[in-house]
C-alpha positions in Angstrom: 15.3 58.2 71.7 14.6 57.4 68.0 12.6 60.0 66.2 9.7 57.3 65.4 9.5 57.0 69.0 9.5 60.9 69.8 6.5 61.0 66.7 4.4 58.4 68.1 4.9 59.9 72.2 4.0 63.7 70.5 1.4 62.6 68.7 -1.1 63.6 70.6 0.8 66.9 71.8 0.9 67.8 67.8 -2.9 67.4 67.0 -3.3 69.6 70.0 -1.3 72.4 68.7 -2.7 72.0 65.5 -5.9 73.2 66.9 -4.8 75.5 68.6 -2.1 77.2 66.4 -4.4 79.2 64.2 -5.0 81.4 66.9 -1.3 82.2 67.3 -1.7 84.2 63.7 -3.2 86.8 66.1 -0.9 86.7 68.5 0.0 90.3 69.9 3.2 90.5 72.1 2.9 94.2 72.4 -0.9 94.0 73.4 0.0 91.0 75.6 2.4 92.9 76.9 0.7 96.2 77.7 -1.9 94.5 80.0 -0.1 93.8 83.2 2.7 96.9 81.6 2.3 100.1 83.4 5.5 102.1 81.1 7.3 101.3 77.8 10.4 100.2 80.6 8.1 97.2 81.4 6.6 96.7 78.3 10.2 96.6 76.4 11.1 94.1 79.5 7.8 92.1 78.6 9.3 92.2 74.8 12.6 91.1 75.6 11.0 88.3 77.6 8.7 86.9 74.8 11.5 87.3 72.1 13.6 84.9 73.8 11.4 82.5 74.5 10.5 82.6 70.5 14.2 82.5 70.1 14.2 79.5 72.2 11.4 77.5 70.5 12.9 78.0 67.5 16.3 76.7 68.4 13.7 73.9 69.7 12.6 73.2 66.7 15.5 73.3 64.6 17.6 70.8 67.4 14.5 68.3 66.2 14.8 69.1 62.7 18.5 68.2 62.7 18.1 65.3 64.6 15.7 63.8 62.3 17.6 65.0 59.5 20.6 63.0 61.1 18.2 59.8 61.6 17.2 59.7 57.7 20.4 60.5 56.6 22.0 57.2 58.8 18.7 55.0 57.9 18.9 55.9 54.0 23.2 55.8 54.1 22.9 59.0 51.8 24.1 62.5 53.1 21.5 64.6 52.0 18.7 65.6 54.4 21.7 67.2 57.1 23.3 69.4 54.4 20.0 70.5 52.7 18.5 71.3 56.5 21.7 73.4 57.0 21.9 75.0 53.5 18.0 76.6 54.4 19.1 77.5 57.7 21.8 79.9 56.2 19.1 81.3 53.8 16.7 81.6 57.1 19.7 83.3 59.1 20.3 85.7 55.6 16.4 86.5 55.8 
């Protein structure tokens, strides 16, 4: 599936989360976590659970970066957007 075509099927999905992202600035994985947690055992489970699935969206992410990094790179012939993508992810991963 071409990028364009992912863009125009998520679309909607994106205005969605645009909505609805400004209430992840509050987002509280410990408090979250501490609800339906009865000990730090659980709670530190509850932790390890949500960090993963971060992890997981942000591997997410970065596969659709790199693929439309890949797509503009073939459609404009240059090299550019690929390396550039994977020179920040190095900074990222030093952060």
């Amino acid at each position: 599936m071409k990028i364009s075509d992912m863009i125009k099927t998520c679309t909607p999905i994106i205005a969605i989360l645009a909505l609805w992202a400004p209430g992840l600035a509050f987002a509280d994985p410990q408090a979250e976590c501490s609800i339906d947690a009865s000990n730090q055992i659980e709670i530190g489970d509850c932790l390890t659970g949500a960090e993963r699935i971060a992890d997981a969206t942000v591997a997410l992410a970065l596969d659709f970066a790199t693929m439309a990094a890949k797509e503009l790179d073939e459609t404009t012939g240059r090299a550019s957007a690929l390396p550039a993508l994977n020179a920040g992810q190095v900074g990222w991963i030093a952060y």
